[in-house]
C-alpha positions as CSV (number, residue, x, y, z in Angstrom):
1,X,-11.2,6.2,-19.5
2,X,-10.7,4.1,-22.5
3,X,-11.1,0.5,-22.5
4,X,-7.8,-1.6,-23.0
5,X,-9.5,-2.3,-27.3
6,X,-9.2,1.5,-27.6
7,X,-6.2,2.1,-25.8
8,X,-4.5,-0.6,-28.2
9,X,-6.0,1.0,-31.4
10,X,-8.9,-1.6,-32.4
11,X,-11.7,-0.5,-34.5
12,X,-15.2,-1.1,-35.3
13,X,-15.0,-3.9,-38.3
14,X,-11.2,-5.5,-37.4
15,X,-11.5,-9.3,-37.4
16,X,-9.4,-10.7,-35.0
17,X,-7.1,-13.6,-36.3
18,X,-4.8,-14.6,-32.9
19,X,-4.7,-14.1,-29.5
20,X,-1.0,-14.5,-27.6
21,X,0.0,-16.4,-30.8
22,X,-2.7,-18.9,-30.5
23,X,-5.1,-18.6,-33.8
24,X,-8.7,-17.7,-32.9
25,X,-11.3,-20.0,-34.1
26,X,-14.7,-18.9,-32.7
27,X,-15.7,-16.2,-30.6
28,X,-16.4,-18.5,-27.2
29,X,-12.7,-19.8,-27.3
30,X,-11.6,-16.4,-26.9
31,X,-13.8,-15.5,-24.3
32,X,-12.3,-18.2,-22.8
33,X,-9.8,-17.4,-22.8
34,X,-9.3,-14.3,-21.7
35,X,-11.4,-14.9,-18.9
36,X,-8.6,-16.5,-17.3
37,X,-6.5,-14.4,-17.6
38,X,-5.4,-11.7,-15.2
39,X,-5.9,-8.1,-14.9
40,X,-2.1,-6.7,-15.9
41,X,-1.4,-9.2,-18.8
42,X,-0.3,-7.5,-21.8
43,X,-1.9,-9.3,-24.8
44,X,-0.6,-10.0,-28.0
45,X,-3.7,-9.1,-30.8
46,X,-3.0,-10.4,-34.4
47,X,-6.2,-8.6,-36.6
48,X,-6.7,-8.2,-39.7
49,X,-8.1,-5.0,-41.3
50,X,-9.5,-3.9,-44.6
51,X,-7.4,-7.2,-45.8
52,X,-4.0,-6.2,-44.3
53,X,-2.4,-7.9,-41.0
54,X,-1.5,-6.1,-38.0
55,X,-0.1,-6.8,-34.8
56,X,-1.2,-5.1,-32.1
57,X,-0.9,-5.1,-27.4
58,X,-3.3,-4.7,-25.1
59,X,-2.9,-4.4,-21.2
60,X,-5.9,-5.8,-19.4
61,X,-7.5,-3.6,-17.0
62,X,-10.2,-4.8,-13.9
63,X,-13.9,-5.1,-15.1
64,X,-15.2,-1.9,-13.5
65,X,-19.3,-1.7,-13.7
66,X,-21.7,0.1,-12.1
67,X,-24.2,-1.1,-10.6
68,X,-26.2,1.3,-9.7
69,X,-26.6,4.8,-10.8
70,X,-25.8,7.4,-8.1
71,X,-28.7,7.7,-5.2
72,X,-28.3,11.3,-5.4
73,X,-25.7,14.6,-5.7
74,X,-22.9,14.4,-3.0
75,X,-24.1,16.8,-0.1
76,X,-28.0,16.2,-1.3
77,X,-28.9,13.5,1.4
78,X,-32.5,14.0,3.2
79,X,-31.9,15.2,6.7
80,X,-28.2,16.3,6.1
81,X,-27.5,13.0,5.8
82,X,-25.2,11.7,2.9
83,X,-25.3,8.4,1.1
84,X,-24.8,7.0,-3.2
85,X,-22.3,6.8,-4.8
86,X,-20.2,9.9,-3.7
87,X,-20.2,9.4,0.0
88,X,-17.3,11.2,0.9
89,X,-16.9,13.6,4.1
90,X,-18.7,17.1,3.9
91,X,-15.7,18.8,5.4
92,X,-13.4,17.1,4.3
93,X,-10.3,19.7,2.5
94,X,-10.6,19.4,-1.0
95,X,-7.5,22.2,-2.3
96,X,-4.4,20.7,-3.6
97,X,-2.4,23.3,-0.5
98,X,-2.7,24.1,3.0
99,X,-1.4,26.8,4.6
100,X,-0.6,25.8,8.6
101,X,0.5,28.5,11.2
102,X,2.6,27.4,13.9
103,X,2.2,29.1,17.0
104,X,4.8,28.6,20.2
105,X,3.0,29.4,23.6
106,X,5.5,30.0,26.6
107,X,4.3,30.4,30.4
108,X,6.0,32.4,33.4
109,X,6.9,28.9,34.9
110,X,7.4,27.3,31.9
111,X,10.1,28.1,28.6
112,X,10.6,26.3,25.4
113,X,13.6,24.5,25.1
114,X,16.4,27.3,23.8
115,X,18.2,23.9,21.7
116,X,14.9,23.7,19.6
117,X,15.2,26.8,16.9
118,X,12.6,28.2,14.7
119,X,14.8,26.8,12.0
120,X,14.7,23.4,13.5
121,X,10.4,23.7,14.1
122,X,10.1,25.1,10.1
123,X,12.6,21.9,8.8
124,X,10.2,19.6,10.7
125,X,6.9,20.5,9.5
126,X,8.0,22.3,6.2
127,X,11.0,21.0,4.9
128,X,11.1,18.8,2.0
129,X,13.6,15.7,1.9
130,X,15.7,17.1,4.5
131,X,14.5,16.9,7.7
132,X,16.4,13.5,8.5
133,X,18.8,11.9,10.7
134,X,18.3,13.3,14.4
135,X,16.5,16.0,15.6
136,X,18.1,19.3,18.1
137,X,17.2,16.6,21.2
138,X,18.9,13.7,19.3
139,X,15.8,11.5,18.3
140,X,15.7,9.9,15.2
141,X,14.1,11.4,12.8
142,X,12.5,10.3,9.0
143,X,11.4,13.3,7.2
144,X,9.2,16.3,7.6
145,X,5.2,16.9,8.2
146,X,5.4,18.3,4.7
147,X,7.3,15.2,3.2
148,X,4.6,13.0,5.2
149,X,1.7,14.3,3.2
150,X,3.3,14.4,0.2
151,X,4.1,10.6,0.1
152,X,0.7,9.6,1.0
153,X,-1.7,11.8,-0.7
154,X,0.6,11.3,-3.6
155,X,1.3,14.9,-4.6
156,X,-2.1,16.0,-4.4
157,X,-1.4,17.9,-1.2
158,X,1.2,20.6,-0.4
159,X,1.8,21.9,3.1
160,X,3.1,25.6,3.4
161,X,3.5,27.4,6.2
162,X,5.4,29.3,8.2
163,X,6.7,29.0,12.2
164,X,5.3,32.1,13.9
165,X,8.1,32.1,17.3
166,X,6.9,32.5,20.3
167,X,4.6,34.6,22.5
168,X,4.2,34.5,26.5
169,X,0.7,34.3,28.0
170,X,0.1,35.8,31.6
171,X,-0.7,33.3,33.7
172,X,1.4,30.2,34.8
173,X,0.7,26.4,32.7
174,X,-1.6,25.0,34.9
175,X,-3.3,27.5,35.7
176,X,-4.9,27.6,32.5
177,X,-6.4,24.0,33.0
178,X,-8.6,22.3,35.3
179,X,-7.0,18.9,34.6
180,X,-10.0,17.0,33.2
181,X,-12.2,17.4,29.9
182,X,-12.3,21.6,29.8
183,X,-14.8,24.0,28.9
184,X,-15.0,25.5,25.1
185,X,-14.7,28.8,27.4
186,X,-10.9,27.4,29.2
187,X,-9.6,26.3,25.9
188,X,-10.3,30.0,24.5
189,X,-9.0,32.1,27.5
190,X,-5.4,30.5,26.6
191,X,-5.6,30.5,22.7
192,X,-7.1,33.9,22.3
193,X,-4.5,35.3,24.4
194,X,-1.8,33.6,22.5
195,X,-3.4,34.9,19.5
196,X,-3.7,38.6,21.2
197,X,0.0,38.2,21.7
198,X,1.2,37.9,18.3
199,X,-1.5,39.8,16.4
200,X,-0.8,42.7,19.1
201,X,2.7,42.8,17.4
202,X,2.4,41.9,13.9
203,X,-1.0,43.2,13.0
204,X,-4.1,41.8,12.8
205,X,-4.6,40.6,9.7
206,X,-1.0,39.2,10.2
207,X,-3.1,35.3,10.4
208,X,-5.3,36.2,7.3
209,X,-3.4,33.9,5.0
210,X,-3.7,30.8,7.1
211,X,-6.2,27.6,7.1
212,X,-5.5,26.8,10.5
213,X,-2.9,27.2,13.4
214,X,-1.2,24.5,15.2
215,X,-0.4,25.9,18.9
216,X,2.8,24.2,20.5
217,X,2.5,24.8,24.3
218,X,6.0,24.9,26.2
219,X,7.1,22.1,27.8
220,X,6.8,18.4,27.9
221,X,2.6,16.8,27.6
222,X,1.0,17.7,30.5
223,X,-0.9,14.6,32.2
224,X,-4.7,15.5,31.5
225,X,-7.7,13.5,30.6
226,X,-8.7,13.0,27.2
227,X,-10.8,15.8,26.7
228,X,-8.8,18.1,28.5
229,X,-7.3,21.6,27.1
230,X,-3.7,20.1,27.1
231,X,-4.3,16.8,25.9
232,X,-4.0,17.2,22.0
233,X,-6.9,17.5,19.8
234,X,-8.5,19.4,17.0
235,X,-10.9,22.1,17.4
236,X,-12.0,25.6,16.3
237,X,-11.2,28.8,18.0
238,X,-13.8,31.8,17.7
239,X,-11.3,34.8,16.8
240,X,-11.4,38.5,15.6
241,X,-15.0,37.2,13.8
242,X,-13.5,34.0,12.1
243,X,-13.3,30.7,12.9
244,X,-10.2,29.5,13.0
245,X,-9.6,25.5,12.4
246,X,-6.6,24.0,15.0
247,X,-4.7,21.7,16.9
248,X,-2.4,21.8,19.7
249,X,0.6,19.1,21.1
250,X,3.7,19.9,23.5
251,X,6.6,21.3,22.4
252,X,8.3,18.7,24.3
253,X,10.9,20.0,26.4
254,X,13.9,17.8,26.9
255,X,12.4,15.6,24.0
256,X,11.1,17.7,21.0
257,X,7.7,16.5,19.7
258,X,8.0,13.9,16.7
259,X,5.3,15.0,13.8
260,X,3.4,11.5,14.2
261,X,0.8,13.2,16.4
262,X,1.2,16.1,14.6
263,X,0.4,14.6,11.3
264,X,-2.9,12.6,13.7
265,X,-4.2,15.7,14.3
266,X,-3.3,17.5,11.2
267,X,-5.6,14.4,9.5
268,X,-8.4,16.1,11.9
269,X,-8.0,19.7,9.7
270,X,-8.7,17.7,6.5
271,X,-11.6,16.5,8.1
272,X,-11.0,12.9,8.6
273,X,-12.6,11.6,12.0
274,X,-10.8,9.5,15.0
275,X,-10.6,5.4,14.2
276,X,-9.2,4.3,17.4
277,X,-10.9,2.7,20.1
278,X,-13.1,5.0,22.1
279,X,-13.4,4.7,25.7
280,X,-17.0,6.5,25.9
281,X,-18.3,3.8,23.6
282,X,-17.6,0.2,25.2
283,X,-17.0,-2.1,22.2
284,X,-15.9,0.0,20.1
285,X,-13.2,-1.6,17.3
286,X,-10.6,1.1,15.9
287,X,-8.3,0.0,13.4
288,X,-5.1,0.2,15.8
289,X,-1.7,0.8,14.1
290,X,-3.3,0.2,10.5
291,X,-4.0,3.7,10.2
292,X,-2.5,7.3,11.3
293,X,-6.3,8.4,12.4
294,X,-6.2,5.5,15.2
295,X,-3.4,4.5,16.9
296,X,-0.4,6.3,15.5
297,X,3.3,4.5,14.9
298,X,5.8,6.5,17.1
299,X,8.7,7.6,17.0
300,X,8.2,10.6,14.4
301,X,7.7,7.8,11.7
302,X,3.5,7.4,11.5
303,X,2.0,5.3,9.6
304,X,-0.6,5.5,6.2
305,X,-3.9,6.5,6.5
306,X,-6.2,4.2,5.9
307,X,-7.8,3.5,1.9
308,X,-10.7,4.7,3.4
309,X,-9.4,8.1,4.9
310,X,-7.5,8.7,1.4
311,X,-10.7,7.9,-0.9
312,X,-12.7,10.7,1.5
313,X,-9.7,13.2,0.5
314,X,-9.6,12.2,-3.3
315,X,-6.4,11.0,-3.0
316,X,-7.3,7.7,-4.6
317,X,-10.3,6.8,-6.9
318,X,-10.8,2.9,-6.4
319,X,-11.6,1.0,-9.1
320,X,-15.3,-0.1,-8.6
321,X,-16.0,-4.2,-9.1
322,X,-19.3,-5.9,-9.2
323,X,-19.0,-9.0,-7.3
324,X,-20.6,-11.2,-9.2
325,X,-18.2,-10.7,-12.5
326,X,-15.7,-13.3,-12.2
327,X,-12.2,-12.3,-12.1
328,X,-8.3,-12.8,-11.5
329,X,-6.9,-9.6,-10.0
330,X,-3.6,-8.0,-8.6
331,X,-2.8,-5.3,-6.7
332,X,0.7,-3.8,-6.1
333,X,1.8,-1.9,-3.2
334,X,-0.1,1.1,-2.7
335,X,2.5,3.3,-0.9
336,X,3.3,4.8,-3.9
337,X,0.3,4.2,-6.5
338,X,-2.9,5.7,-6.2
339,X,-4.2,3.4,-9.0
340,X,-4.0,0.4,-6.4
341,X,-7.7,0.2,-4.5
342,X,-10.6,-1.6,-5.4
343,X,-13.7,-0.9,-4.5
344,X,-15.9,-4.1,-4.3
345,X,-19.7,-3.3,-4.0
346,X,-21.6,-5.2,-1.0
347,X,-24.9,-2.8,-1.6
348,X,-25.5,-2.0,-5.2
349,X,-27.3,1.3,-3.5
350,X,-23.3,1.9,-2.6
351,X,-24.4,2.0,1.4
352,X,-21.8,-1.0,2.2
353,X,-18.5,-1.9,0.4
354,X,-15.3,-3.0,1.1
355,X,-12.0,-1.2,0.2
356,X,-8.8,-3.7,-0.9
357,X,-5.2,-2.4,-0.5
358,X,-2.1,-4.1,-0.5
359,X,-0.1,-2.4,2.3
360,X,4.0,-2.9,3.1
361,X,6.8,-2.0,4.6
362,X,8.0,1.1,2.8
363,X,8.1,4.7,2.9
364,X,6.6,6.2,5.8
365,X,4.7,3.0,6.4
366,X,8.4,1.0,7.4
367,X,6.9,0.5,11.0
368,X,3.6,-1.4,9.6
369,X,2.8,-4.4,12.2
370,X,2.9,-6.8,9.0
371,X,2.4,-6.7,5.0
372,X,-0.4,-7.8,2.9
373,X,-4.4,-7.5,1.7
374,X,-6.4,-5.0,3.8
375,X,-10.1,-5.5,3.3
376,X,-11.9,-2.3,4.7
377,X,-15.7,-2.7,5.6
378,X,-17.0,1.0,5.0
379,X,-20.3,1.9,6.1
380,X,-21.8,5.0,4.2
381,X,-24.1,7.4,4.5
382,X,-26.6,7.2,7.2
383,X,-25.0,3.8,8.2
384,X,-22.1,5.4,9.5
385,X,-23.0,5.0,12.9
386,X,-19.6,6.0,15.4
387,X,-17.5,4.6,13.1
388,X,-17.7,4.6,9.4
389,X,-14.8,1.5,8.6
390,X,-14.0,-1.3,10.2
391,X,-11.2,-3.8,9.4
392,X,-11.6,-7.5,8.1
393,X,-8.9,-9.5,10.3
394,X,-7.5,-12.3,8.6
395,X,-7.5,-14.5,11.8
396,X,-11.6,-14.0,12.2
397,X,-11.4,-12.8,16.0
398,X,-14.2,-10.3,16.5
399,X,-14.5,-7.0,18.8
400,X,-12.2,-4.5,19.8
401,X,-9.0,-6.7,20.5
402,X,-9.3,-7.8,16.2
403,X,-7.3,-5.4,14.5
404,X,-4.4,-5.8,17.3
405,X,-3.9,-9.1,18.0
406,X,-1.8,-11.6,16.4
407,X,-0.7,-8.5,13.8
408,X,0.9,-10.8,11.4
409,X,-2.4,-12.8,11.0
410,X,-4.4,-9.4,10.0
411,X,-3.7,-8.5,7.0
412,X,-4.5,-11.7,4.0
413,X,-3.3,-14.1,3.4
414,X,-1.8,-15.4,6.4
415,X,-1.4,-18.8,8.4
416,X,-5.3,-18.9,9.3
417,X,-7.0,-17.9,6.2
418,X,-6.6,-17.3,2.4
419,X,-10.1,-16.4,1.6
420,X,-12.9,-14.1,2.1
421,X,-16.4,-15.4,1.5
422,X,-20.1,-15.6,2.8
423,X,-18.9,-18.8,4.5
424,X,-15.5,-17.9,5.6
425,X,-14.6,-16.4,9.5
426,X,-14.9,-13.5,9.2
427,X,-17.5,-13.5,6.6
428,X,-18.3,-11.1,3.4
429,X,-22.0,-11.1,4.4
430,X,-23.7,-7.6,4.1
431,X,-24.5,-6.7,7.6
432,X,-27.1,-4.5,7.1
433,X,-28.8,-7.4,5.2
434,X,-29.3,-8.4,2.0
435,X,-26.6,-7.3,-0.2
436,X,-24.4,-9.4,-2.5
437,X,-22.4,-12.4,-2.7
438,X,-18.6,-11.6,-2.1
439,X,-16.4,-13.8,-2.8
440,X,-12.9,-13.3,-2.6
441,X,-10.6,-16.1,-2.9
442,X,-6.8,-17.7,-3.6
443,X,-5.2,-14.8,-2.0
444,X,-1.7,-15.1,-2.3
445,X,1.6,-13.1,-2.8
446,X,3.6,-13.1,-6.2
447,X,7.6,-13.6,-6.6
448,X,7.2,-9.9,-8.0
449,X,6.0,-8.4,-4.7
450,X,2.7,-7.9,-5.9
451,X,-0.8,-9.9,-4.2
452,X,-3.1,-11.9,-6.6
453,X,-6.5,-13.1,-5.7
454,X,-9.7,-14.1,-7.8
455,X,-13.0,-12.7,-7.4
456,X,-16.9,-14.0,-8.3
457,X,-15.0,-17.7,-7.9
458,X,-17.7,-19.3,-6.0
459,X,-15.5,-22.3,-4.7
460,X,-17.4,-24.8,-2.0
């Protein structure tokens, strides 16, 4: 990218004469500046060049620098395992559209709801800016699966697809389930029949043109055990030689299904992992309601992934900082502008970092417990562990009950805190050792709706 000099049109050999109107005297006064000024300003140049004046603007941009080149090629990591500077997901989907199946499943004892239309299931997953208002059972609904993505991967995905109807399997619901975490063998006795069912009539290379299938069983959610064929997950099905990518959630019955599990799981077919809580590993964080891969808003209005879960899908390329250059930043919203992530280097071998975005209430992230700075702590590579991100509460209580309580007090700045520092609670402190000195300091919010905050300030 060019620098803010070459995007303004300054050349090798142009003596500059005034900066914002204020004559330049000696190289060190402007240095100074512009040091303190902040990323955003537009800055009036006054040069002079083989003998003739010109004015000219520039618009300050972030100091981005390396600081180290990458360990190795993305994918390249010793023992499959990944690390450097382009640490994102393996598996994660990388094409710009994804082609979903939707697939009804109906029992002897148990029907879909005849109000629900495939009209009504292709408006809410693949409709664009109409799929509002209420749905067929009267809930309140804000847009479709399709519109979802669309908003927060900024245009860079598509969803197209296509509702399939519905086919009837041979044996009654239940019967299909044992009730508690099922065998790879139970979930496939009810999907490949589905799947027989429909390919049976429409050929069998009638699901050729699909990444994945989302199966809607009949009915309202079945109580089940996490791990259990009806509770809803992601998975693969082995079928006709292919392995087929899916998820599955209740139709609903009485209550059609909102899409904010249905966009959860569809997160799982791009690749992105679970950040909520789990119960098989005690003391375990998630990231709550802050992101649609942990605890999902209701209501068929889920929240924003995480920065974290957009940079692993290339939706957003974070500005990278080096700590240790001073500097006065701002962020805007990011709801709507991929531009707005910083990347802030704890490691310099790019195993540790934070992630900065300045989350509020709008679009499809209206239901957000509270508004303000996230600071992401990403682990990469090898460091994953169970959970590659973690989130920096602005109220310093540790553990799994952090990211939930006292919501307004998460994000920064709030009533406890205004800083983020080596000595601060919670601290910036690499905690795999080591590492750099981050400061992060004067957080506040701007008249203009945008968040300000300096950088390398070491303030004691």
């Amino acid at each position: 990218l060019d620098s803010p000099a070459e995007a303004a049109g300054l050349q090798a050999g142009d003596r500059l004469l005034a900066l914002d109107g204020q004559p330049v005297r000696h190289l060190a006064a402007a240095r100074e500046y512009l040091r303190d000024l902040l990323a955003g300003h537009t800055l009036q140049l006054e040069i002079e060049r083989k003998g003739l004046r010109q004015k000219l603007q520039a618009t300050l941009t972030p100091v981005s620098a390396p600081l180290a080149p990458p360990e190795r090629p993305f994918g390249k990591g010793p023992a499959g395992k990944f690390g450097g500077w382009d640490d994102r997901l393996p598996r994660a989907w990388r094409k710009s559209v994804y082609r979903l199946a939707v697939l009804g499943i109906e029992y002897p004892d148990v029907k879909h709801n005849p109000k629900i239309t495939a009209e009504d299931w292709t408006r809410a997953f693949f409709s664009t800016d109409e799929y509002q208002d209420k749905s067929p059972t009267g809930e309140k609904v804000y847009g479709s699966m399709r519109d979802y993505y669309h908003e927060v991967s900024y245009g860079k995905l598509k969803l197209e697809g296509q509702f399939l109807g519905w086919v009837q399997v041979s044996k009654k619901r239940q019967d299909y389930s044992t009730g508690s975490s099922s065998s790879p063998a139970e979930r496939r006795a009810l999907l490949v029949e589905a799947l027989d069912a429909y390919t049976a009539k429409h050929g069998k290379d009638s699901l050729k043109d699909f990444d994945g299938v989302c199966f809607l069983y009949a009915g309202g959610r079945v109580q089940t055990s996490r791990g259990g064929l009806y509770w809803p997950h992601r998975a693969n099905v082995t079928y006709q030689g292919r392995s087929i990518p899916y998820f599955i959630v209740p139709e609903g019955g009485n209550r059609m299904t909102d899409i904010s599990v249905c966009c959860h799981e569809f997160g799982h077919l791009l690749g992105l992992p679970d950040l909520y809580a789990r119960p098989e590993q005690p003391g375990s964080e998630g990231v709550w309601q802050w992101c649609v891969m942990s605890n999902q808003l209701g209501g068929g209005r889920p929240q924003h992934p995480s920065a974290w879960c957009k940079e692993q899908l290339g939706w957003i390329e974070p500005v990278v900082l080096d700590p240790r250059i001073p500097q006065k930043l701002i962020l805007s919203p990011i709801w709507n502008d991929p531009r707005q992530c910083y990347k802030v280097m704890i490691r310099p071998d790019g195993t540790e970092y934070f992630l900065l975005e300045y989350r509020t209430r709008n679009g499809w992230d209206a239901g957000l417990p509270a508004e303000g700075l996230l600071i992401w702590r990403v682990f990469a590579g090898a460091n994953r562990g169970g959970q590659p991100v973690y989130l920096e509460e602005s109220h310093g209580i540790q553990g799994a009950s952090g990211p939930r309580l006292f919501p307004d007090s998460v994000p920064f700045p709030s009533k406890s805190n205004n800083s983020f520092t080596p000595y601060t609670i919670p601290s910036s402190k690499s905690q795999l050792g080591g590492g750099l000195p981050v400061w992060i300091t004067n957080i506040r919010k701007l008249p203009d709706g945008r968040i300000t905050f300096h950088i390398g300030y070491e303030y004691h």
